[in-house]
N, C-alpha and C positions, 0 to 999 in steps of 0.2 A: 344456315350458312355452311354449318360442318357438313350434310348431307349435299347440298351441291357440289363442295368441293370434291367429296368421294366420286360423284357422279362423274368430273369430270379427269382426273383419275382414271377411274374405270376405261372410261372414253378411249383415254391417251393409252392406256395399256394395252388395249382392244386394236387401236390402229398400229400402234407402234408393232404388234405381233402379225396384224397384217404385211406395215411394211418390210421384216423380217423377212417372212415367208417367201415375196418380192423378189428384197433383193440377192436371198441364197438361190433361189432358182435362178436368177442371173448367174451367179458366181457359178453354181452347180455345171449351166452351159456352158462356161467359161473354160473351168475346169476340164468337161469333157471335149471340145475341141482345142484344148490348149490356149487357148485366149483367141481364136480366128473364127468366130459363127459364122457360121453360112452365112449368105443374106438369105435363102429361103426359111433356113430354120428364126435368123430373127424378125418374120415377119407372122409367124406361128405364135414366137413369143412372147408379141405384142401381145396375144389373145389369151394367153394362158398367163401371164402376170396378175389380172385383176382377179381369174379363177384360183389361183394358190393362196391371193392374198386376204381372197373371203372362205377359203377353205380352213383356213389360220385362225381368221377373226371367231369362227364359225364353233370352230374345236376349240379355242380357249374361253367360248361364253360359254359351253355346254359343261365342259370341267372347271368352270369358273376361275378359270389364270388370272380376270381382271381383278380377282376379290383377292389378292395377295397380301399376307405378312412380309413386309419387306426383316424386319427383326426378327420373328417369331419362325420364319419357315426353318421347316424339318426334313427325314425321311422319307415321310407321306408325302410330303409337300413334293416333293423331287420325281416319287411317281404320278403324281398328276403331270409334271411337265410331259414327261416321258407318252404318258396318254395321250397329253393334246396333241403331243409331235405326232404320233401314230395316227388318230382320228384324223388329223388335219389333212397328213398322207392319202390316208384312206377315201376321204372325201373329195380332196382334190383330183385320184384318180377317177373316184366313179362320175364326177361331173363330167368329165373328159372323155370318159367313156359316151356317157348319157348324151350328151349336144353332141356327140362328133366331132372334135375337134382334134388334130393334129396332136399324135400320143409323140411325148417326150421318151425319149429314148430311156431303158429303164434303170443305169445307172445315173442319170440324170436326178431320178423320183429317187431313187437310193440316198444320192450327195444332198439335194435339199433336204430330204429329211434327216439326215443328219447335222449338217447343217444348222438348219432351225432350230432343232432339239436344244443342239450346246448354246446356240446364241440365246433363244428365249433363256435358260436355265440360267446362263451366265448373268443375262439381264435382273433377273430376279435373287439372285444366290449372291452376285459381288456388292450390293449394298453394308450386306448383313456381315460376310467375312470385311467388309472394310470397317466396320464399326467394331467389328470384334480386335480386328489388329490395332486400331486407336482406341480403344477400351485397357488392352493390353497396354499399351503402351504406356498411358497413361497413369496407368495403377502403378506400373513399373518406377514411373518417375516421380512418384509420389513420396516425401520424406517417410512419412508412417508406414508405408509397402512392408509388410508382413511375406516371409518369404514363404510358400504356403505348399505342402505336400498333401494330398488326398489317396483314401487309404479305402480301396476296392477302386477296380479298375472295370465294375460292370455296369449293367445299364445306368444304375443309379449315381456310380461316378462319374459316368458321361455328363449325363444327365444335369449333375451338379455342375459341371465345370462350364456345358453351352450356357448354363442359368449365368452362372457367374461373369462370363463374356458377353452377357447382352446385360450387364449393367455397370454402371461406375460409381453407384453407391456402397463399395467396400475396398476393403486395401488386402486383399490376399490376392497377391501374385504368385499362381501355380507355375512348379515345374514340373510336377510329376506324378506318378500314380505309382502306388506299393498295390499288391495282392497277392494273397497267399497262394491263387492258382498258378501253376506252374506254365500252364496253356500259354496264358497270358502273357509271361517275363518276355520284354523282348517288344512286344506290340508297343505299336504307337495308336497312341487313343485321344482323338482331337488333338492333332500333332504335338502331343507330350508322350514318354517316353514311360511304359510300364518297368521300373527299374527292381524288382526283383521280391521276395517278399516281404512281409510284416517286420517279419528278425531283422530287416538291412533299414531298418526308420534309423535308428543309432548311426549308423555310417552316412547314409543319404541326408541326413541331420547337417551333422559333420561337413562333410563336402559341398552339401548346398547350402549352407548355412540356413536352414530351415527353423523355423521361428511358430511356425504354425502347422496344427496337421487336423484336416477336417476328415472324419470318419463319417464314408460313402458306404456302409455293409450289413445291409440289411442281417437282422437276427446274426449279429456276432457275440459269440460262448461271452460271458461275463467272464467266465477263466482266462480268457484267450484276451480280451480287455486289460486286464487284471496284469497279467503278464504283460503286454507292450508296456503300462506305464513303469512296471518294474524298471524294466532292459533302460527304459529313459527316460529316469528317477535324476540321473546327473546331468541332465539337460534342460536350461528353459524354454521348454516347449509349451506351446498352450493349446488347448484342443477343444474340439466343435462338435458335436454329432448329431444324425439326422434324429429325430423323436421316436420313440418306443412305437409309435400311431403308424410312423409312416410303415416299419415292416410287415405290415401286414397290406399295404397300398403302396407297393414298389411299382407303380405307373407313374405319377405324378412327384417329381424334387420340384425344390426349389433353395435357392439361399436362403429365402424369408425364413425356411424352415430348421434352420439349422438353431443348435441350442448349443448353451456351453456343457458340458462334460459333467456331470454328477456322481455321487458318491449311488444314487439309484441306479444308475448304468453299470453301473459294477455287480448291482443283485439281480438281471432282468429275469422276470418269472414268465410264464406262462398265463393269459389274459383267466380270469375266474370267472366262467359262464354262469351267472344265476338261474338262468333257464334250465341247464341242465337237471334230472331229477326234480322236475317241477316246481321247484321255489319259487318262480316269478308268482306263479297261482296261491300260494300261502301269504304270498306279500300284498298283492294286489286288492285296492278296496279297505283296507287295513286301519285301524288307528291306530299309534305307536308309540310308546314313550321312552325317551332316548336322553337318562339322566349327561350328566357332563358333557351336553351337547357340544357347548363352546370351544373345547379343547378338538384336539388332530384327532383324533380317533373318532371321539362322540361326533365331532360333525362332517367324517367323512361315511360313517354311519347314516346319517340322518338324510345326507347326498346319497348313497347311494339307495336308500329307501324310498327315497323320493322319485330316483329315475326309475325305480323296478315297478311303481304304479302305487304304492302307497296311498288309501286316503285324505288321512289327515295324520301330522308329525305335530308330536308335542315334545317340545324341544326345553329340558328343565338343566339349571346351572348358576349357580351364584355370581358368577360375572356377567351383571347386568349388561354392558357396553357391548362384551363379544358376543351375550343374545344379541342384541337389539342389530347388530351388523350382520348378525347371519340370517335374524329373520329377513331383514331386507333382501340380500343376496337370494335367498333361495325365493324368494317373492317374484323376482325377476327371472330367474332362469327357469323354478316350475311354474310357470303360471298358472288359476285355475284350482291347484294343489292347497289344500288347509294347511300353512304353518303357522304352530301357535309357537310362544313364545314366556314360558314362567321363571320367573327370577324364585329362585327357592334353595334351601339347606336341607340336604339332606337329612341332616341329625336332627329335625326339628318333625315329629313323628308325626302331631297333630295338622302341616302343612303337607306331609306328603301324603297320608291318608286323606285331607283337602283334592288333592291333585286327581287320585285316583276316582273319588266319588263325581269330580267333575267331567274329567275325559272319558273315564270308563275306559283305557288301553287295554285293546285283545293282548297285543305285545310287549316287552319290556324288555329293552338294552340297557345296562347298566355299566354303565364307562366312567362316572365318577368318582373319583378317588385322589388320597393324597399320596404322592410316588417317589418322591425326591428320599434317595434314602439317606445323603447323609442328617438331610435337615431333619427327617424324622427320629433318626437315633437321639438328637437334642429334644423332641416333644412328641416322646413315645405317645401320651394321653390322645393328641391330638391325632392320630394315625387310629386309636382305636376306635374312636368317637368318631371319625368319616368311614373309614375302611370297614368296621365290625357293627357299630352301631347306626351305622346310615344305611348298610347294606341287608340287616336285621329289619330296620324298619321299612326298606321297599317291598324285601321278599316279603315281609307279613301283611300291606299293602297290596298288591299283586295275587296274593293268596284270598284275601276277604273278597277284593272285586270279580274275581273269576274272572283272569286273565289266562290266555291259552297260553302264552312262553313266557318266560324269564331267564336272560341270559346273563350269566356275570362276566365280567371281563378283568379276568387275573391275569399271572406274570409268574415266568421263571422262575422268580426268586421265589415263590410260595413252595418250591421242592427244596428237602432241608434248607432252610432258611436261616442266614445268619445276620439276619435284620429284622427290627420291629416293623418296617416296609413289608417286608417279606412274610413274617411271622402271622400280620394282622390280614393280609391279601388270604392268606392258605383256612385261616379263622372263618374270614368270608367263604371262601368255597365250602367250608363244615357248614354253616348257616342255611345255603342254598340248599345243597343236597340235603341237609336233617329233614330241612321243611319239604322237600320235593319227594320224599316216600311217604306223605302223608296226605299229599294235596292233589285236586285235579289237572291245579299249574306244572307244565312243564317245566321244572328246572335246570337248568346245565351251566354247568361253569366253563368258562374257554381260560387255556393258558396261553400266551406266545409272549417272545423275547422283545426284541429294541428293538423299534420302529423309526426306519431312518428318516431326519428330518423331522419327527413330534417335537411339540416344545420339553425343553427340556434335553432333548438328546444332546450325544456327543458333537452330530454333525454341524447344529447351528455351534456350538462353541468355536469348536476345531474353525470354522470359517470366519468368525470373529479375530480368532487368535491369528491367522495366517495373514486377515487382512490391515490389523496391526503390527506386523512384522514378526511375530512369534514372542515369547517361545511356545509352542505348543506342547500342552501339559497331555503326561498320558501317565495312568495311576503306577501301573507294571508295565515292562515289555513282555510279558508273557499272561496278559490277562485277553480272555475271550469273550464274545459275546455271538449269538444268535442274531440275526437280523434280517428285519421283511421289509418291505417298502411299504406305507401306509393304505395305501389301492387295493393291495393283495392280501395287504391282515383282515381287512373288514371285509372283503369282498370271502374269504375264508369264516370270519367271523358269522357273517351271515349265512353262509351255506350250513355252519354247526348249529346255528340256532333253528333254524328249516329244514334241518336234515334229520332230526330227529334218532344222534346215531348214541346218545348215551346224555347219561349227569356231568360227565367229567371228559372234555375234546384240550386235543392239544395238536397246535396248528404245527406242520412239517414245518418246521424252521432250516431245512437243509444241512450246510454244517457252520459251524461255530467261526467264527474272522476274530482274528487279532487285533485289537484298536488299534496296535501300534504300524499296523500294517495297512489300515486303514487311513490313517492320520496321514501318513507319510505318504499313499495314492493320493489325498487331495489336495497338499502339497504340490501333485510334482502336476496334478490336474490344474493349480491353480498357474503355474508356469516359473515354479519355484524347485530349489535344488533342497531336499529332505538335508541338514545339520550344517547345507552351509548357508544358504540365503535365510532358509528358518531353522532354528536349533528347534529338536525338540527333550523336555525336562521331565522325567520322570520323577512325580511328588510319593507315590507310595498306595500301599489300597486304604481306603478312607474308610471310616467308621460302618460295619454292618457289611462290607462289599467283600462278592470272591472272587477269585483268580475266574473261577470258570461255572457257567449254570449250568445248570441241569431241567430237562422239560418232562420227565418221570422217576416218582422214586422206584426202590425194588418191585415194591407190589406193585403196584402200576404198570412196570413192563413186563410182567408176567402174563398178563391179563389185556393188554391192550390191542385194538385191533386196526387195520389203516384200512380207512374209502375215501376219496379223492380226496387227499393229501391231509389228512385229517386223521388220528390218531385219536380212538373213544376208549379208555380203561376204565377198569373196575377198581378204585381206591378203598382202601378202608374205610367201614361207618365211621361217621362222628363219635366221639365218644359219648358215654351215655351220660354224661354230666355236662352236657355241652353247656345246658342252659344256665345251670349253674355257673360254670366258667365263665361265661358272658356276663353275668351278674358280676361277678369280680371284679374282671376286667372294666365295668363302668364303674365301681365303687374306686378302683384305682384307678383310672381316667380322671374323675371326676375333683380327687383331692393333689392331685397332679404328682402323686407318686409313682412315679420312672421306677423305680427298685421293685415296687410290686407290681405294677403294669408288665414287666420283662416277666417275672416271677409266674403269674398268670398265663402269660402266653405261654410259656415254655409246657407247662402243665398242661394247657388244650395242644400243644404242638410236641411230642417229645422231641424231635428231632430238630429246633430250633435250638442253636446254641450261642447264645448272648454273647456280649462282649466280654473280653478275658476279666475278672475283676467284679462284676456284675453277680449278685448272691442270687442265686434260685434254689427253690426246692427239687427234690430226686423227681424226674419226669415218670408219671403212671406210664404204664405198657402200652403199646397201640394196640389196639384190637382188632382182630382178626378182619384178614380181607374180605368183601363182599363177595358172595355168589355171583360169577356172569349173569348180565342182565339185568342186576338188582338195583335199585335206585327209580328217577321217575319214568 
């Protein structure tokens, strides 16, 4: 039934360009004798009517005119008209030529085909502008009507705004376009008004009462981000932007595509080729073991292991429910792919030596850990016992099976360290390293900061808190952190672990952000005014936390070298009592003595300094740096 209808469609569009063709060559003589034709000429023109009108038909089946988007047409669209009109011209003369027939005068063939042109164009083009004018309209007179500003004024804002005009499933009613190019101010772009640039969103706010502002600009600076929400922090604006994906496919917008505003738009990195320097081929075919799979890190790991060609992922983690949900997920998106799926404890030696004798992993990501630093400061034992002695028992696991890598995955806080969190993470990286100048296992420890959006971070808080009205707590207005987006740490994470650039990588974290500055962008992201729609409360820095991290100590940046964006140094050996230490450390673990558990670490860590209050012994000396190179 639907295919009939087209058909006849088709048909009507076919004749109707016929009779077009017709009746402008009438008008065209018209025209040229001023409204008096001959009678000789209209006895000619009897005969050259059906000839222009199949000349018409003729030229719009070849450029297929019948096959028209009445909604959808474009640019392209406009020179096919422009074709048919020419071919149809063209044809109609050489018939005329051809049979001999009485040649129309050649301003005559001029005004038809001009003529034509506009009328077919108009036939086909005024559906779409009338649908857009009552699309408009109607959004306009909509209670909800969001008054809606769009910010780049190039293809891709065009782009966005015809999107937005062939539909009536949304409430942003556009007045205008902002863009930083200067070229631009001044143009009208889909009859709106390019009103000046980015700096004038504040004033065009203002005067238009603008409520909404969708950001059209492909690959715009995170700075340059960063700064607009500043300038219009004091305003309830709320914001849209097209996906990281699309600038890189600036041919195709759409609304669908638009997403709300993230605190990850604010860090945009650079995509991380695994291909590059051949990691795909180290990955590929692979078995893999990817401890804390469940959690942001470990299972965006495990994701992206899996798309690099991966053979089989063995996915281990104590939270039964988030395995059992991701084995499923990834079942379905890799098909074909082995994901296994072990509910296991780290700290239970005899199951994780179980694991290895069974899988047999060439690889080994190690992402589990316990991180939370205040809760840790209350159950030091418990931070040594996952972080020291769960990390102890992989790498000597990992060692016995003859496994080619072992990656650990540490944190910032393991440079002077003023947390048991911290103190215990920096322990583990001694563990790897001791054992990886000994072994044919590749060892390497990775460090990098706060991962926006992992569980746990500031960001899911910060959006709880704003979406309950606030207050939004921030510890200091002067505390920093480093920050990646979770895509870019692992996707980094794996290039150190297949890059083979040293024991000890530490991921460019660029530079350090101010929570408080942070806090207060999502706020004004979320379409709230920073102290007065949401207060925000400064409680103090919390047990074990500092003002500001550090992602090398001295020796370390002496010694440390950059390849794609990756930072490998040469740290100090473990001390040579390491094992010793660790003995300690599980004797005090074990009887749940915090006083000696600090006591211990401090002693494998000099440079960890406990809480004020807290009794430790005089820290031994660190011992001398490594030779460049040394380590596995």
């Amino acid at each position: 039934m639907i295919v009939r209808k087209n058909h006849v469609r088709h048909l009507l569009l076919l004749l109707l360009d016929g009779g077009i063709g017709a009746l402008c060559l009438l008008g065209a003589m018209a025209l040229r004798y001023e409204g008096d034709i001959p009678r000789a000429v209209e006895g000619h023109l009897r005969n050259l009517l059906p000839v222009v009108a199949g000349a018409r038909i003729l030229a719009s089946l070849i450029l297929r005119l019948h096959r028209w988007s009445f909604r959808h047409s474009g640019l392209t669209d406009g020179s096919r008209v422009l074709g048919a009109g020419l071919l149809g011209s063209g044809l109609f003369v050489m018939v005329v030529f051809v049979m001999r027939l009485p040649e129309p005068p050649r301003s005559v063939i001029l005004i038809e085909f001009l003529l034509s042109t506009m009328v077919m164009a108009g036939l086909r083009f005024s559906p779409r502008l009338a649908w857009m004018y009552l699309a408009d309209r109607e959004v306009g007179k909509r209670s909800d009507a969001l008054t809606t500003v769009i910010l780049g004024a190039g293809t891709a804002g065009e782009a966005l705004l015809r999107d937005l005009r062939q539909s009536r499933a949304h409430n942003f009613r556009v007045v205008g376009f902002l863009d930083d190019d200067r070229a631009k101010w001044g143009m009208v772009v889909g009859g709106l008004a390019v009103q000046g640039g980015l700096d004038e969103l504040p004033r065009v706010a203002v005067e238009e009462e603008v409520r909404h502002v969708l950001i059209a600009i492909p690959r715009l600076p995170a700075a340059r981000l960063r700064e607009i929400l500043d300038r219009c922090s004091d305003l309830s604006l709320t914001y849209k932007i097209l996906p990281l994906s699309f600038r890189y496919l600036d041919d195709r917008v759409s609304a669908a595509m638009l997403q709300d505003l993230t605190p990850e738009d604010l860090l945009p990195r650079a995509a991380v080729d695994l291909a590059e320097g051949g990691h795909l081929g180290a990955i590929a075919g692979k078995v893999v073991l990817v401890t804390g799979a469940a959690g942001s890190i470990g299972s965006e790991i495990c994701r992206q292991l899996l798309a690099s060609g991966v053979a089989r992922i063995v996915m281990v983690d104590m939270n039964e429910n988030g395995l059992y949900l991701l084995q499923r997920r990834f079942e379905r998106e890799f098909p074909g792919r082995a994901v296994e799926a072990e509910v296991a404890d780290i700290r239970d030696e005899g199951r994780i030596r179980g694991l290895f004798a069974k899988w047999r992993p060439r690889d080994v990501f190690h992402a589990a850990a316990h991180k939370h630093v205040p809760l840790l400061e209350t159950a030091p034992g418990e931070a040594v016992k996952n972080n020291v002695l769960g990390t102890l028992h992989l790498a000597r696991a990992a060692d016995a099976a003859g496994a080619e890598r072992f990656l650990y995955i540490s944190t910032d806080k393991a440079v002077r360290p003023s947390s048991v969190m911290g103190a215990t993470k920096r322990v583990g990286e001694m563990v790897v390293r001791d054992l990886g100048r000994r072994s044919r296992t590749r060892f390497c420890a990775v460090r990098f900061g706060n991962v926006l959006g992992s569980a746990g971070s500031v960001v899911p808080l910060f959006r709880e808190q704003i979406a309950a009205g606030g207050p939004v707590t921030v510890t200091d207005p002067e505390v920093r952190r480093y920050f990646m987006t979770i895509g870019e740490a692992v996707g980094l994470v794996l290039k150190a672990g297949y890059g083979d650039h040293g024991d000890l990588c530490v991921l460019d974290m660029g530079e350090p952000i101010r929570i408080v500055d942070l806090a207060r962008q999502m706020i004004t992201m979320a379409g709230r005014v920073p102290d007065v729609d949401i207060p925000l409360r400064y409680t103090g820095l919390r047990p074990g936390e500092k003002l500001t991290e550090e992602l090398l100590t001295e020796e370390e940046e002496r010694t440390h070298r950059v390849t794609e964006k990756i930072f490998a140094a040469d740290s100090p050996l473990p001390p040579t009592g390491l094992e010793a230490g660790i003995e300690e450390l599980a004797r005090a673990a074990a009887r749940e003595d915090g006083d000696a558990v600090r006591a211990a670490l401090r002693s494998l860590v000099p440079s960890y300094l406990p809480p004020v209050g807290v009794a430790a012994p005089a820290p031994r000396a660190e011992p001398a740096a490594a030779a460049p190179g040394g380590g596995a």
